[in-house]
PyMOL CGO cylinders between C-alpha atoms (Angstrom):
from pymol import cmd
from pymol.cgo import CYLINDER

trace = [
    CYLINDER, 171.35, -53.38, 152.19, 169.35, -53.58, 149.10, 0.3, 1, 1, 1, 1, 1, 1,
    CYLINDER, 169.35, -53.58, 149.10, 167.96, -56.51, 147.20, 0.3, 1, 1, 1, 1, 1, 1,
    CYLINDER, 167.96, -56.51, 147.20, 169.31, -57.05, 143.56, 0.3, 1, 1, 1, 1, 1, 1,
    CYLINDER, 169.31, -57.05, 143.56, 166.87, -56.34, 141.27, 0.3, 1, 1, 1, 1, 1, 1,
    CYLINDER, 166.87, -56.34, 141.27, 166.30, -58.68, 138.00, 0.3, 1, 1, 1, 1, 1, 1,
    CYLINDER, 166.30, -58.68, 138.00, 163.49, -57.53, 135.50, 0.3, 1, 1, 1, 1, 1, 1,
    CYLINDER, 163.49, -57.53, 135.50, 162.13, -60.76, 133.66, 0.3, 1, 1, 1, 1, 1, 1,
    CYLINDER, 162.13, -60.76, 133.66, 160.91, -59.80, 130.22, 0.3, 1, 1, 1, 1, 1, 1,
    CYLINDER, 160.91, -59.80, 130.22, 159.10, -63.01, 129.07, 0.3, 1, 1, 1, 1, 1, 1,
    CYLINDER, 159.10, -63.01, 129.07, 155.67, -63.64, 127.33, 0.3, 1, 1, 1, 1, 1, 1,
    CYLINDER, 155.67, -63.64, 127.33, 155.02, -66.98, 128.53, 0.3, 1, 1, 1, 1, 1, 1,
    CYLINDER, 155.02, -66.98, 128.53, 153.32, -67.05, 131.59, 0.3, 1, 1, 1, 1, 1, 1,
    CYLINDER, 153.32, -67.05, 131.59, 154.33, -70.73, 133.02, 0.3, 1, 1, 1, 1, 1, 1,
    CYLINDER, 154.33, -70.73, 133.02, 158.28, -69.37, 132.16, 0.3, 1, 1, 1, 1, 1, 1,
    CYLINDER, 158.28, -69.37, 132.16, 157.73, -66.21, 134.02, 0.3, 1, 1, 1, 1, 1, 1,
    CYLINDER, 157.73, -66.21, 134.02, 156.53, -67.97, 136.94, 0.3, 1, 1, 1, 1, 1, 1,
    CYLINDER, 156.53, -67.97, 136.94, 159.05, -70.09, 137.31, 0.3, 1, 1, 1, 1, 1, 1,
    CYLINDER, 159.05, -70.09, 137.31, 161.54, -67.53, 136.80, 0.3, 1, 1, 1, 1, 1, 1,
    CYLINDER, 161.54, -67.53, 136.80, 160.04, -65.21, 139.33, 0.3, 1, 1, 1, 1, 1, 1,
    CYLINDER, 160.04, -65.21, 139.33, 159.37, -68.28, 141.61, 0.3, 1, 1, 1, 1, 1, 1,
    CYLINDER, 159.37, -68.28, 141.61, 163.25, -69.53, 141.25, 0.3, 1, 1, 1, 1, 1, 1,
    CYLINDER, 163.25, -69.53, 141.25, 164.46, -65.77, 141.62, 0.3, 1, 1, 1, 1, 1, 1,
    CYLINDER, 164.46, -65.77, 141.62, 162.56, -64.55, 144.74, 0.3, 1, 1, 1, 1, 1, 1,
    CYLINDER, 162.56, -64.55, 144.74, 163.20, -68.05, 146.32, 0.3, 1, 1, 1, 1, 1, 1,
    CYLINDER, 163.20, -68.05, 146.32, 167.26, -67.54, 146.23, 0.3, 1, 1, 1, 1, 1, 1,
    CYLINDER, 167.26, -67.54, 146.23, 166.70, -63.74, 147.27, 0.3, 1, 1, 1, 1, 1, 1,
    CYLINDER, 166.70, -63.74, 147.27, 165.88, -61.05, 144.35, 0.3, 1, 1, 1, 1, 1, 1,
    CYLINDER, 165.88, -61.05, 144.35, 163.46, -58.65, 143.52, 0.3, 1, 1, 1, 1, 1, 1,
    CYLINDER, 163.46, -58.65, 143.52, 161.82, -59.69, 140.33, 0.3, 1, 1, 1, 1, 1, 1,
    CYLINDER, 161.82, -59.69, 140.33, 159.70, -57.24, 137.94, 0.3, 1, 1, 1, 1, 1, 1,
    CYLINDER, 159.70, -57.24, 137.94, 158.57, -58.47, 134.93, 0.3, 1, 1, 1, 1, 1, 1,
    CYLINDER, 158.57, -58.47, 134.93, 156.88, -57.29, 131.47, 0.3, 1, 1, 1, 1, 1, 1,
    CYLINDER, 156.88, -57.29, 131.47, 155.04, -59.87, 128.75, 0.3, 1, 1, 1, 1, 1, 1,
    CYLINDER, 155.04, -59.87, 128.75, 156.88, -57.70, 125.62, 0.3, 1, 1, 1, 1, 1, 1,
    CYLINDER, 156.88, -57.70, 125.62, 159.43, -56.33, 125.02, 0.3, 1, 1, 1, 1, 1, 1,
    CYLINDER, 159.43, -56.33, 125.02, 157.74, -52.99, 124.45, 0.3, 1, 1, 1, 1, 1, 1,
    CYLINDER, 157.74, -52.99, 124.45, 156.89, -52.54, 128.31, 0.3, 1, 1, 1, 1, 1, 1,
    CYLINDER, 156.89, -52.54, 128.31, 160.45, -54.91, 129.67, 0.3, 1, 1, 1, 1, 1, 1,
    CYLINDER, 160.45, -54.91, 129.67, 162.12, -51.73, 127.71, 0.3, 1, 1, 1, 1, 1, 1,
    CYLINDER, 162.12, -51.73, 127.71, 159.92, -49.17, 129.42, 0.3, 1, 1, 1, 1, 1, 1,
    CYLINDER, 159.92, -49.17, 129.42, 160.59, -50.99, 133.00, 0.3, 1, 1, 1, 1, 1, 1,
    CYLINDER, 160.59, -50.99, 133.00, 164.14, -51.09, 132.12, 0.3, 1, 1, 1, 1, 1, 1,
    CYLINDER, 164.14, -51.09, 132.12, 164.04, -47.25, 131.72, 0.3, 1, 1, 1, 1, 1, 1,
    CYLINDER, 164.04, -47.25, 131.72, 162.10, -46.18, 135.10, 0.3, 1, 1, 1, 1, 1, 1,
    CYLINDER, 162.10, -46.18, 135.10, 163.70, -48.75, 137.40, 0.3, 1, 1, 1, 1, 1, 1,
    CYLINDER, 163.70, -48.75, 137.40, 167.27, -49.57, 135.78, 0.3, 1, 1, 1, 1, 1, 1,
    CYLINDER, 167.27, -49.57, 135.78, 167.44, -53.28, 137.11, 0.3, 1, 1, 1, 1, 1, 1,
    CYLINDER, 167.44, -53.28, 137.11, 170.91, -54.82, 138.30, 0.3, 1, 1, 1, 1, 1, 1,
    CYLINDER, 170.91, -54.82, 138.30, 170.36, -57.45, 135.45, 0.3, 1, 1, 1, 1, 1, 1,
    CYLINDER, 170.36, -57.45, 135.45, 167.55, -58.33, 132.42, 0.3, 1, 1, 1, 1, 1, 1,
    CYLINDER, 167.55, -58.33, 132.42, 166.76, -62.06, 131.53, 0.3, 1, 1, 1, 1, 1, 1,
    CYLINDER, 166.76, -62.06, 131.53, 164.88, -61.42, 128.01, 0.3, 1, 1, 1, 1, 1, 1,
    CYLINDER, 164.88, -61.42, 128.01, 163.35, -64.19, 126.11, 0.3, 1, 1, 1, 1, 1, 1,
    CYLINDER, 163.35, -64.19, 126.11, 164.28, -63.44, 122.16, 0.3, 1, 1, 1, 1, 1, 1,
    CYLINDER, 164.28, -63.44, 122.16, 161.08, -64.42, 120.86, 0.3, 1, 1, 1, 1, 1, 1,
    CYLINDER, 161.08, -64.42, 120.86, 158.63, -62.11, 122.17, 0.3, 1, 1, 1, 1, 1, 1,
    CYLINDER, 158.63, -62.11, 122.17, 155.69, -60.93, 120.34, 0.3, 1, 1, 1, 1, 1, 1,
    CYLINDER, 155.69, -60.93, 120.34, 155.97, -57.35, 118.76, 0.3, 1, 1, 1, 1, 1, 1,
    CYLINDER, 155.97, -57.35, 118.76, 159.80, -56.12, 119.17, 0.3, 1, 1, 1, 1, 1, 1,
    CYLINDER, 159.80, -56.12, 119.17, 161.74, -58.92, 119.29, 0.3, 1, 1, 1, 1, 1, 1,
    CYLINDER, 161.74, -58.92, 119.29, 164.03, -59.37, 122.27, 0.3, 1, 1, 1, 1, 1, 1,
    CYLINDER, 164.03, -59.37, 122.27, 167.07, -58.73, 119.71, 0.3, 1, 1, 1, 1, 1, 1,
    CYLINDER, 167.07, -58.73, 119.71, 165.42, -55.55, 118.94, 0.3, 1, 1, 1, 1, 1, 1,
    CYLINDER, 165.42, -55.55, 118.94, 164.74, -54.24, 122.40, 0.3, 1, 1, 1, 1, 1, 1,
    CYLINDER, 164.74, -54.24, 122.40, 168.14, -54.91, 123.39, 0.3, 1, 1, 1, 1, 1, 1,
    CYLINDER, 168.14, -54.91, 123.39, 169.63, -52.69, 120.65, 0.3, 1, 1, 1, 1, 1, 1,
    CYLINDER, 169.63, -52.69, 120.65, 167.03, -50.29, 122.25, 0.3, 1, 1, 1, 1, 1, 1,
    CYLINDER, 167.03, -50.29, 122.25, 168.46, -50.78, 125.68, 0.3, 1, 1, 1, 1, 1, 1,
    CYLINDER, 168.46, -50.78, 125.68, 171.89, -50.51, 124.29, 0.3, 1, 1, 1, 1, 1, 1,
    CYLINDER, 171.89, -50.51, 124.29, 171.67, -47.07, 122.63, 0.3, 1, 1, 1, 1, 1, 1,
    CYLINDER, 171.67, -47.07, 122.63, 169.94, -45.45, 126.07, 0.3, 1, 1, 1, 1, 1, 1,
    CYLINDER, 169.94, -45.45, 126.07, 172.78, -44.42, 128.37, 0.3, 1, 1, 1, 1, 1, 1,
    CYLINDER, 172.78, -44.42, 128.37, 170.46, -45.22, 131.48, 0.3, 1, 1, 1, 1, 1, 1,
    CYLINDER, 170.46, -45.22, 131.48, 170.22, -48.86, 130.16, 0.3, 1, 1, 1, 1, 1, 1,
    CYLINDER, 170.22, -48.86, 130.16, 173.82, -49.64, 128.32, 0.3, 1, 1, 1, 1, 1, 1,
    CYLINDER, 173.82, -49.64, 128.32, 175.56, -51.10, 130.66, 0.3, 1, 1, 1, 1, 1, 1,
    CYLINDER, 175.56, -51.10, 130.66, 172.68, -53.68, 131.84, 0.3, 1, 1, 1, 1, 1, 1,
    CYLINDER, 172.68, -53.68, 131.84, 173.70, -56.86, 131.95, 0.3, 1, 1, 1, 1, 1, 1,
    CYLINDER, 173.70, -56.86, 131.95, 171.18, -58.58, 129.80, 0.3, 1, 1, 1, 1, 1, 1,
    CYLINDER, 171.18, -58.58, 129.80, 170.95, -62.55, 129.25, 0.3, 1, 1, 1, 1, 1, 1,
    CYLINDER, 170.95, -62.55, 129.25, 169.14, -63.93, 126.67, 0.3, 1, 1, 1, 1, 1, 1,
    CYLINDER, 169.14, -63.93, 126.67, 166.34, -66.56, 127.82, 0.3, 1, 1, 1, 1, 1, 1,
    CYLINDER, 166.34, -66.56, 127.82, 165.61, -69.05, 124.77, 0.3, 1, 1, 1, 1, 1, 1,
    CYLINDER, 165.61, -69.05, 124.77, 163.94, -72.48, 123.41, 0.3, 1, 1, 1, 1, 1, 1,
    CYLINDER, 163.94, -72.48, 123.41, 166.35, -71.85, 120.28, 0.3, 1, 1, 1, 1, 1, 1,
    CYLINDER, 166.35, -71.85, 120.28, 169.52, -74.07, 121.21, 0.3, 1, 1, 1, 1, 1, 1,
    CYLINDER, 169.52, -74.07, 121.21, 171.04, -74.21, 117.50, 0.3, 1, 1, 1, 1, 1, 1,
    CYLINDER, 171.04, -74.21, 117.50, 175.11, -73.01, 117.96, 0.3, 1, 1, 1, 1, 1, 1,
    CYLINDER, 175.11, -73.01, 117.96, 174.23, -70.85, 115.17, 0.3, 1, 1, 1, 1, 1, 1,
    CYLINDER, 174.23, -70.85, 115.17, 171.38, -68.66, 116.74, 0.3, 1, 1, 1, 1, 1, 1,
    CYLINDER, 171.38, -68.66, 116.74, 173.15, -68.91, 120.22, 0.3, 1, 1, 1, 1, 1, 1,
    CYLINDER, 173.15, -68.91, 120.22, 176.01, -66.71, 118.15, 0.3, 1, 1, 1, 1, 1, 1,
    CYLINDER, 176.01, -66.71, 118.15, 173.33, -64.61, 116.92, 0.3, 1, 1, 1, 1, 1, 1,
    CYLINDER, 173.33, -64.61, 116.92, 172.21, -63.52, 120.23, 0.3, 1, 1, 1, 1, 1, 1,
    CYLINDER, 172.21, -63.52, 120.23, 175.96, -62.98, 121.32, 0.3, 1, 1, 1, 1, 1, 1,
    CYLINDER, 175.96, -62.98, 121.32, 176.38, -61.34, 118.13, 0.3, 1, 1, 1, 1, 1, 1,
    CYLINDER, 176.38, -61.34, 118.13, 173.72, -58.94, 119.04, 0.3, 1, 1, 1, 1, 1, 1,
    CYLINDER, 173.72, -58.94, 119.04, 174.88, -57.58, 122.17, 0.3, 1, 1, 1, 1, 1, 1,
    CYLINDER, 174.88, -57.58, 122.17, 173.61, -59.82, 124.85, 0.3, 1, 1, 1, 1, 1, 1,
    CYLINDER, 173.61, -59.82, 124.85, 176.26, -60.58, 127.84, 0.3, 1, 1, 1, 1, 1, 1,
    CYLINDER, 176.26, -60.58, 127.84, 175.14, -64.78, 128.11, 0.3, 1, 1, 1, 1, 1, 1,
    CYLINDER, 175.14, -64.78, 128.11, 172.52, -67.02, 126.37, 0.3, 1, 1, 1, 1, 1, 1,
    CYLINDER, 172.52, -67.02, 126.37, 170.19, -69.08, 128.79, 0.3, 1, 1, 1, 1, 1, 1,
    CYLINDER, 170.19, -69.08, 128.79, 168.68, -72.24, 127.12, 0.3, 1, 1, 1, 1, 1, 1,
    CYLINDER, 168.68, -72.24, 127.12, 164.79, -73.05, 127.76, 0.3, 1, 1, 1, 1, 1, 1,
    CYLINDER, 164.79, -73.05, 127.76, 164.32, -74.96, 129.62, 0.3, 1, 1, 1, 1, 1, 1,
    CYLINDER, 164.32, -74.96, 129.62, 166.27, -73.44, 131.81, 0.3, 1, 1, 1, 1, 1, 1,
    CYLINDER, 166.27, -73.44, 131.81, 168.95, -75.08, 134.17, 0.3, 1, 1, 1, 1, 1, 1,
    CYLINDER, 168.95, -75.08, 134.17, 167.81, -73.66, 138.00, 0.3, 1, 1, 1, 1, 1, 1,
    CYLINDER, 167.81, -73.66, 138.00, 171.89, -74.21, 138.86, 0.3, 1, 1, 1, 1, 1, 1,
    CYLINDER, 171.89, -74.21, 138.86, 173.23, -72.70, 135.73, 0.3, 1, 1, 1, 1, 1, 1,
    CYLINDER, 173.23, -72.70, 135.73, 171.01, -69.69, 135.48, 0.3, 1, 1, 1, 1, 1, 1,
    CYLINDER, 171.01, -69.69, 135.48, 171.73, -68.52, 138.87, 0.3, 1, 1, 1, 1, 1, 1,
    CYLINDER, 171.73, -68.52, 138.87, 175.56, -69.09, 137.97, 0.3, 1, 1, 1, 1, 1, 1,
    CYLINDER, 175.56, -69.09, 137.97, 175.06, -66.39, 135.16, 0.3, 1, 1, 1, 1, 1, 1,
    CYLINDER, 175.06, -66.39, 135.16, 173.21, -63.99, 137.59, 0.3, 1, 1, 1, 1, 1, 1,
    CYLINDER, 173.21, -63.99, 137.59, 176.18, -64.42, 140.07, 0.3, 1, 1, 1, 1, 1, 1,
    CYLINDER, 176.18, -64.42, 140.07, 178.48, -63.58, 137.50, 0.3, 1, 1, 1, 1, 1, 1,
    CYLINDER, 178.48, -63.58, 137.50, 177.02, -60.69, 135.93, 0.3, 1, 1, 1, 1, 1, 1,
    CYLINDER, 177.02, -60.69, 135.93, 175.82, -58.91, 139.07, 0.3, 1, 1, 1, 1, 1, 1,
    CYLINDER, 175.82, -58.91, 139.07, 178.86, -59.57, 141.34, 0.3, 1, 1, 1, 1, 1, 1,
    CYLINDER, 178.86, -59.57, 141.34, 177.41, -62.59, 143.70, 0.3, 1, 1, 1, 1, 1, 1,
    CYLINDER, 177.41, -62.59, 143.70, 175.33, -61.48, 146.85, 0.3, 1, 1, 1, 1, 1, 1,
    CYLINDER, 175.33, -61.48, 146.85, 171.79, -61.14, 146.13, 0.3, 1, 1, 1, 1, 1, 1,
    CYLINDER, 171.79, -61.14, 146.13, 172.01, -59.01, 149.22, 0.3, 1, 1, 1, 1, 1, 1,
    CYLINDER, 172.01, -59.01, 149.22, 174.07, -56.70, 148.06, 0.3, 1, 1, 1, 1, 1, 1,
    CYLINDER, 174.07, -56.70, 148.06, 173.85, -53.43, 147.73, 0.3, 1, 1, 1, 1, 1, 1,
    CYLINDER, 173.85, -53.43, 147.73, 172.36, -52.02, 144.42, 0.3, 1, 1, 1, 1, 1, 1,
    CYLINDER, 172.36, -52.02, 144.42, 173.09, -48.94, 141.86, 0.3, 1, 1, 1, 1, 1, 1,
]
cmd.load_cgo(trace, "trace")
């Protein structure tokens, strides 16, 4: 059996650590990327099971690589939730607007995050991948 496979596509390095810390602890593989330049370009050569992507990123924003991800047929059907400090209702509909399959708030609930992984990647860490 494989290990699910979540890419991490944040620019803060404390976030990203916790992330990957949180993640490897309850049984993924993690990769990660600072931008959203080089999370798109890991998205393309390993196709994760599931993205978190902070929106806010410098260069392309994460709104922007996710219309990316979404036009690539390799990539479209990613599960990809948004990771952000912005917590108005208004730019949480943005981000749904925009494609993205859940909206994470920063900082980020340990239970509730791993609730949205379950969900979107069928449960079992363990499981067996793509």
């Amino acid at each position: 059996m494989s290990t699910l496979h979540i890419l991490i596509v944040e620019d803060d390095p404390k976030s990203r650590k916790l992330l990957r810390d949180v993640l490897g602890e309850s049984g993924y593989k993690t990769s990660e990327a600072e931008n959203a330049e080089d999370g798109v370009r890991i998205a393309k050569e390993t196709i994760p099971d599931l993205i978190l992507m902070d929106i806010r990123l410098p260069g392309m924003s994460g709104i922007d690589a996710l219309q990316v991800l979404r036009k690539e047929e390799s990539t479209s059907a990613i599960p990809v939730i948004a990771v952000t400090a912005s917590v108005m209702e208004s730019q949480k509909a943005e981000a749904m607007s925009a494609g993205f399959d859940a909206v994470q708030n920063k900082p980020v609930n340990i239970r509730s995050l791993l609730g949205l992984i379950r969900k979107y990647t069928a449960g079992d860490p363990q499981q067996e991948t793509k």
